[in-house]
DOROVEX-131563 format. One record per residue (C-alpha): residue number from 1; x, y, z. Coordinates in steps of 0.001 Angstrom, whole numbers, plus 500000, padded with zeros to 6 digits. Layout:
<pts>
{n->NUM, east->X, north->Y, up->Z}
...
</pts>
This chain:
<pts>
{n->1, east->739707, north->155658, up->588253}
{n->2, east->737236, north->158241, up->586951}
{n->3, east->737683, north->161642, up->588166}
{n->4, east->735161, north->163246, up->590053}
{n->5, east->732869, north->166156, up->587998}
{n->6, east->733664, north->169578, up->589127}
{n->7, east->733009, north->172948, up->588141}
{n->8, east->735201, north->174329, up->585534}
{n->9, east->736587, north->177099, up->588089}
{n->10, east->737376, north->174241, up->590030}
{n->11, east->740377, north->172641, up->588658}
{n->12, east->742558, north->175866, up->588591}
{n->13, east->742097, north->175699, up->592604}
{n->14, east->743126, north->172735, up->592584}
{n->15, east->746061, north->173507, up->590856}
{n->16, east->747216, north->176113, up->593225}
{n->17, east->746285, north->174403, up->596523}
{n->18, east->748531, north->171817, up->595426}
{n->19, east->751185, north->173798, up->594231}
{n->20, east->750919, north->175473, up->597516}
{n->21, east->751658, north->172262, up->598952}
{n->22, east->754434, north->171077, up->596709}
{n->23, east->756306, north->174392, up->597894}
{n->24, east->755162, north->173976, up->601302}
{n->25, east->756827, north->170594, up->601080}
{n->26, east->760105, north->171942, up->599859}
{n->27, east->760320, north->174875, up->602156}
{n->28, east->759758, north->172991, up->605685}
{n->29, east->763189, north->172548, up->605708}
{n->30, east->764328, north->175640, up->605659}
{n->31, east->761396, north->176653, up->608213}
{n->32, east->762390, north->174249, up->610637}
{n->33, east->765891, north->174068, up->610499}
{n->34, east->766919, north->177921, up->610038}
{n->35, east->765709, north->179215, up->613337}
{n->36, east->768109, north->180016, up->616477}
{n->37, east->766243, north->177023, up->617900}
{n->38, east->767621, north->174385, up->615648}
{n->39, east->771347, north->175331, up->616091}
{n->40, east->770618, north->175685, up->619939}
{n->41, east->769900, north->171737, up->619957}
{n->42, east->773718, north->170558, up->619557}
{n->43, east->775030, north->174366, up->620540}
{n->44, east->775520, north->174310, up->623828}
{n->45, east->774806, north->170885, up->624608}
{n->46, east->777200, north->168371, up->625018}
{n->47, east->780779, north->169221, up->624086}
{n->48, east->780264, north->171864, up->621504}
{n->49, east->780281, north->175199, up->623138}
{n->50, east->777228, north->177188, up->624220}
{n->51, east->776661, north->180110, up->621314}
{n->52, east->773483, north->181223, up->622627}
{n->53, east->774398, north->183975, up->624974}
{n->54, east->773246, north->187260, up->623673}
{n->55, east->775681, north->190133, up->622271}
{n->56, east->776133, north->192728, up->624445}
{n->57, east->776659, north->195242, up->621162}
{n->58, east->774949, north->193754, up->618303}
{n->59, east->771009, north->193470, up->618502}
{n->60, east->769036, north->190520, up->619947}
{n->61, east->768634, north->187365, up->618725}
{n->62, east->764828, north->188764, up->617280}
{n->63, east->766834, north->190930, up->614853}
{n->64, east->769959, north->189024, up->614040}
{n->65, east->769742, north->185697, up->614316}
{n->66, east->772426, north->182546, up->613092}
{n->67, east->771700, north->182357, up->609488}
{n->68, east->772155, north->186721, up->609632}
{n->69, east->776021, north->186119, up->609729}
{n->70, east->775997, north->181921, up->608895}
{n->71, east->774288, north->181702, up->605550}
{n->72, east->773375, north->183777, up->602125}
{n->73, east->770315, north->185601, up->602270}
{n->74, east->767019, north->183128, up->601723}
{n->75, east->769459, north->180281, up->601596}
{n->76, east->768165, north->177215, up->603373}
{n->77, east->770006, north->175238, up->606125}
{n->78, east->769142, north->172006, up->605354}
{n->79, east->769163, north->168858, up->608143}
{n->80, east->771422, north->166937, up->606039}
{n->81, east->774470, north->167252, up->607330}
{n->82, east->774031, north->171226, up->608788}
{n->83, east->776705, north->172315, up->606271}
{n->84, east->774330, north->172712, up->603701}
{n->85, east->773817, north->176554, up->603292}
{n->86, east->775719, north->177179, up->606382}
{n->87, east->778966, north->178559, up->606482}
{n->88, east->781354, north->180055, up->609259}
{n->89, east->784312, north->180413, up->606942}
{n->90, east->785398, north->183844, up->607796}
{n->91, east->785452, north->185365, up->604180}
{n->92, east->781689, north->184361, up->603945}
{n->93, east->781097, north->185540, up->607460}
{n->94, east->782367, north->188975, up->606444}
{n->95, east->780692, north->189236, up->603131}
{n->96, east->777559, north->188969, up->605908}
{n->97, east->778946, north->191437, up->608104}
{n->98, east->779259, north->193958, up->605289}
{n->99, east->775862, north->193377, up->604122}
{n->100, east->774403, north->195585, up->607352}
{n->101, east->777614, north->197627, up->607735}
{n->102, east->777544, north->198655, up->604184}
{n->103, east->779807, north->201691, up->604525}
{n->104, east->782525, north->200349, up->606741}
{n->105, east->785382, north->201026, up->604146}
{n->106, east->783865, north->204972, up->603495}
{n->107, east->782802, north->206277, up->606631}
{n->108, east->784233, north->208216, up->609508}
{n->109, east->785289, north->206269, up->612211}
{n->110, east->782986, north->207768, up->614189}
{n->111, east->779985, north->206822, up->612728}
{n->112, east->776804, north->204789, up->614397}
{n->113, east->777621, north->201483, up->613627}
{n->114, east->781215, north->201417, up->612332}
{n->115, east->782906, north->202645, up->615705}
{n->116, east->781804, north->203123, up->618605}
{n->117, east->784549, north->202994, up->621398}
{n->118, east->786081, north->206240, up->618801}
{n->119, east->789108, north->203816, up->618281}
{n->120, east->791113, north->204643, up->614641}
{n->121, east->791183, north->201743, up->612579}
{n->122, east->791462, north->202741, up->608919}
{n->123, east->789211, north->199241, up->607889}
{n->124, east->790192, north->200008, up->604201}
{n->125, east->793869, north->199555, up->604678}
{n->126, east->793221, north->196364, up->606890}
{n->127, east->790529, north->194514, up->604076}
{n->128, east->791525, north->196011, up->601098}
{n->129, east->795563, north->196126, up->601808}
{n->130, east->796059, north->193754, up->604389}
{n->131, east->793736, north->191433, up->603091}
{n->132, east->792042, north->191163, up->606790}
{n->133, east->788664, north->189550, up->607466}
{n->134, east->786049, north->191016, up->609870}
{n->135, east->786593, north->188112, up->611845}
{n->136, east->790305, north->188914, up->612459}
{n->137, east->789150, north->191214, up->615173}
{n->138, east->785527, north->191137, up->615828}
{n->139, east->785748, north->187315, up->615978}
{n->140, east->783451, north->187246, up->619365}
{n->141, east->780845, north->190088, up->618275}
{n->142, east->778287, north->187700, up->618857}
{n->143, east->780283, north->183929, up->620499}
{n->144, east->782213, north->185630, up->623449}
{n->145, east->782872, north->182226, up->625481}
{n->146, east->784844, north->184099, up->627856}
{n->147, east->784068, north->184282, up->631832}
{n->148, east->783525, north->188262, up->631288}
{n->149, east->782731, north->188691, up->627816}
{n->150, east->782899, north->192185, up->625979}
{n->151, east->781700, north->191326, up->622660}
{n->152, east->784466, north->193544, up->621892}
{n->153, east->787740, north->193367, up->619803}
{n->154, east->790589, north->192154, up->622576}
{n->155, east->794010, north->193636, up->622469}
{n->156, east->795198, north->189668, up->622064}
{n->157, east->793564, north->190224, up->618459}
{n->158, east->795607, north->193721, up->618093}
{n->159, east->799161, north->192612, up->619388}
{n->160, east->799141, north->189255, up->617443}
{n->161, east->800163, north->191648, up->614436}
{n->162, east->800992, north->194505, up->616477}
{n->163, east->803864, north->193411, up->618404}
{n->164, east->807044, north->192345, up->617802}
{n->165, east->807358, north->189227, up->616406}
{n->166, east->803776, north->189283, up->615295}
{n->167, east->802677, north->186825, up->612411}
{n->168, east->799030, north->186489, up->612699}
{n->169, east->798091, north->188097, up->609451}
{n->170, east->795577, north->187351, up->607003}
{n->171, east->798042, north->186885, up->604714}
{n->172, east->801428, north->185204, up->606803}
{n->173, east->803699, north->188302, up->606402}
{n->174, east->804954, north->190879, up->608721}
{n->175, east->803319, north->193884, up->609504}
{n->176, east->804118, north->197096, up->609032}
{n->177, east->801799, north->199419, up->611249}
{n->178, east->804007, north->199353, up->614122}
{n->179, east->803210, north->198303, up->617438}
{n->180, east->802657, north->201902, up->619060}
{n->181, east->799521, north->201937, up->620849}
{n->182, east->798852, north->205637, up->620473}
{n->183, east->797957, north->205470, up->616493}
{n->184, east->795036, north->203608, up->617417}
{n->185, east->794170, north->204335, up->621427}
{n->186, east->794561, north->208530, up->620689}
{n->187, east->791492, north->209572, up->622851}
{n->188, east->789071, north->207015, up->623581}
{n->189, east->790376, north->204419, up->625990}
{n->190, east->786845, north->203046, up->627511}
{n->191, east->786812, north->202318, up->631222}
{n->192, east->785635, north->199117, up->632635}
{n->193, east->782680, north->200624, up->633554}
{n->194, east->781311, north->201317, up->630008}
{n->195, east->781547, north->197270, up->629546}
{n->196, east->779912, north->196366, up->632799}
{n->197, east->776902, north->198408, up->631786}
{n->198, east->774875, north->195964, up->629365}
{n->199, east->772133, north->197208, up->627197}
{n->200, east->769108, north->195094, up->627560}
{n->201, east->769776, north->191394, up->626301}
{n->202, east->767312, north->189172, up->625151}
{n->203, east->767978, north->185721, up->626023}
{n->204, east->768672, north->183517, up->622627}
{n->205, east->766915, north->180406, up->624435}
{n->206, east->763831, north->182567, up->625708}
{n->207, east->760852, north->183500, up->622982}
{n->208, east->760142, north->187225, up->622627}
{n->209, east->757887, north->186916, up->625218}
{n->210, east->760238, north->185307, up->628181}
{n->211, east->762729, north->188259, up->627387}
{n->212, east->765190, north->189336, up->630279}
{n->213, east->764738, north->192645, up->631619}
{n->214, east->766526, north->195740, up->631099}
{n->215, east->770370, north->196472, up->632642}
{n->216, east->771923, north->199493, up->633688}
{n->217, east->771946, north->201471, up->631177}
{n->218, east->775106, north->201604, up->629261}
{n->219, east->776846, north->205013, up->628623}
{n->220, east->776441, north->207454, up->625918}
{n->221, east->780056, north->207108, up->624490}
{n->222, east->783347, north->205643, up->626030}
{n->223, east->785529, north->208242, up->628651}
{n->224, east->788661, north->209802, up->627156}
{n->225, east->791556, north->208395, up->628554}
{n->226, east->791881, north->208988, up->632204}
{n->227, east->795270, north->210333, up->631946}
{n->228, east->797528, north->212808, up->630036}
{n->229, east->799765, north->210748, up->627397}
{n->230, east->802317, north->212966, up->628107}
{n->231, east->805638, north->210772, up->629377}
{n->232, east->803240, north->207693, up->629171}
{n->233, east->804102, north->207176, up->625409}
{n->234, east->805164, north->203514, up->626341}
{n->235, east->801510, north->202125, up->627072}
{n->236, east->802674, north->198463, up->627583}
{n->237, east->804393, north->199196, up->630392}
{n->238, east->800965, north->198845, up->632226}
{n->239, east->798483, north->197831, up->629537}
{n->240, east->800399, north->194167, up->628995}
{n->241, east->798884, north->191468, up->626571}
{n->242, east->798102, north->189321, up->629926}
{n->243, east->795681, north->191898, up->631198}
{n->244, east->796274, north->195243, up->633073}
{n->245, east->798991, north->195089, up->635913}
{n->246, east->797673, north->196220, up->639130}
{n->247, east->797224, north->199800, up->639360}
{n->248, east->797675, north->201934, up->642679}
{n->249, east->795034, north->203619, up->644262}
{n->250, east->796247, north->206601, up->642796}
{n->251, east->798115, north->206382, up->639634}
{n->252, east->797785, north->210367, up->639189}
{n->253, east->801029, north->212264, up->638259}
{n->254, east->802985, north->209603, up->637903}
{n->255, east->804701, north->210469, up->634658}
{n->256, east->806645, north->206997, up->632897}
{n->257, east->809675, north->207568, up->635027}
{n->258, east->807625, north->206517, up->637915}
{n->259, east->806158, north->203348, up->636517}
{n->260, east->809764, north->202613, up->635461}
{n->261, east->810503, north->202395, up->639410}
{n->262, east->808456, north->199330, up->639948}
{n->263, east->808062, north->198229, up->636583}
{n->264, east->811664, north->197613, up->635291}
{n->265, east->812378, north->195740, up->632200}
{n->266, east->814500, north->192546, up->632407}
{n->267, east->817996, north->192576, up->632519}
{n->268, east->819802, north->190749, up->629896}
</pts>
C-alpha cells in the first residue's frame, strides 16, 4: 500500500487527530456511563429502589451527582459489571463526604455546612474515637426512601447506640455517651415545619431545563425548643423511638409530673 504524499506539516496532524481519537475511544466509557442517567436505568426500575429523588439539604443533582459520593475523583464507572470504579462501601462513601466538608472534625458546630439544625455532635470523638462513618447517621442525605423523607439524621440512627441496650456501633462495643437526650438536643429542636418547607429541588430524571419550580421557602435556622427543659429532663417520655406520642392541644405548663399522669411506665 503506498502512502499518500502529504505536506510535511501534515503528518504531525495526523498524529494528534488520531490520538484524539484513541483517547476519545477510551474515555466514552466513562462519558456514557458516569452520568445520573446511567444509574437511573436499573435505579428505580424494577425491584431495585428508586434513588433519584432529589435531597432536600444537599444541592441538586447539577452539582452533586452519583459518582460525587460513589466513586474517586475522575475515576471511570465502567459498563462491565457497574462495580468498576463505583463504590457504596461506607468508608469510601465518607472519604467522599469529607472531600466537600473538609473541616467537619475542626469547626464549630455551627458552621454553614457542618450543622445546621445547631444539634452538638462532637464528629471528632464519633470518627476519630468511635471509629463512626458518615454514613452511620447521614445514611439518607441523599436516598431517603421513606414516605416523608427528611434527608435528615433520624433518632432510629441516634438511639441504636444511644439507648440502653444499644450495639449498633462502628466498632460492636458498647457505648459510653449515655442515652440523655439533652447533651445533644440543648437548644435547637426543629419543628415539623422547618422540614415541610423544601428548598427548590431539581428533579434527578428532568435535564436542567425541565427543572421543578421553587417551594416554600424553607426557614432561616431551626426554632429553639418550644418548651422550657425544666422538669422535662426525661425527653423519651414523649419523644419515643416509634415516633412522637400524640400531643394535646396544649401541652403548655405541663411540667414531667403531668406527662407521668397519662404516660406511666410499665409495671413489673
Amino acid at each position: 500500500m503506498k502512502l499518500p504524499k502529504l505536506p510535511f506539516w501534515a503528518w504531525p496532524l495526523s498524529g494528534i487527530v488520531v490520538a484524539l481519537g484513541v483517547y476519545g475511544i477510551l474515555w466514552l466509557p466513562r462519558f456514557v456511563t458516569s452520568g445520573a442517567e446511567y444509574c437511573l436505568s436499573c435505579h428505580g426500575t424494577g425491584d431495585t429502589a428508586n434513588v433519584g429523588q432529589a435531597s432536600l439539604v444537599h444541592p441538586s443533582y447539577s452539582q452533586v451527582g452519583c459518582t460525587s459520593c460513589h466513586a474517586k475523583p475522575g475515576q471511570p464507572i465502567y459498563v462491565e459489571g457497574y462495580r468498576g470504579g463505583y463504590s457504596a462501601n461506607p468508608k469510601e462513601v465518607s472519604a467522599r463526604c469529607q472531600s466537600c466538608h473538609k473541616d467537619i472534625l475542626d469547626k464549630a458546630p455551627s458552621e454553614f455546612k457542618f450543622n445546621v439544625m445547631d444539634i452538638e455532635i462532637p464528629h471528632r470523638f464519633h470518627v476519630e474515637t468511635v471509629g463512626a462513618q458518615c454514613t452511620d447517621c447521614h445514611r439518607n442525605v441523599a436516598h431517603d426512601l421513606r414516605p416523608e423523607p427528611t434527608n435528615r439524621p433520624t433518632m432510629g440512627s441516634c438511639s441504636s447506640c444511644h439507648s440502653i441496650g444499644g450495639t449498633a456501633t462502628a466498632g460492636s462495643a458498647p457505648v459510653s455517651g449515655g442515652n440523655s437526650c439533652l447533651k445533644c438536643h440543648s437548644q435547637g429542636v426543629p419543628s415539623a415545619s422547618f422540614f415541610l418547607a423544601a428548598p427548590p429541588a431539581e428533579p434527578l430524571k428532568a435535564l436542567p431545563a425541565q427543572a421543578s419550580g421553587a417551594a416554600a421557602p424553607r426557614p432561616a435556622g431551626p426554632p429553639a425548643i418550644p418548651h422550657s427543659v425544666e422538669g422535662r429532663a426525661q425527653c423519651l417520655l414523649c419523644h419515643g423511638q416509634g415516633g412522637l406520642k400524640p400531643v394535646p392541644a396544649d401541652h403548655s405548663d405541663r411540667a414531667e409530673s403531668v406527662c407521668q399522669l397519662c404516660h406511666q411506665q410499665a409495671s413489673n
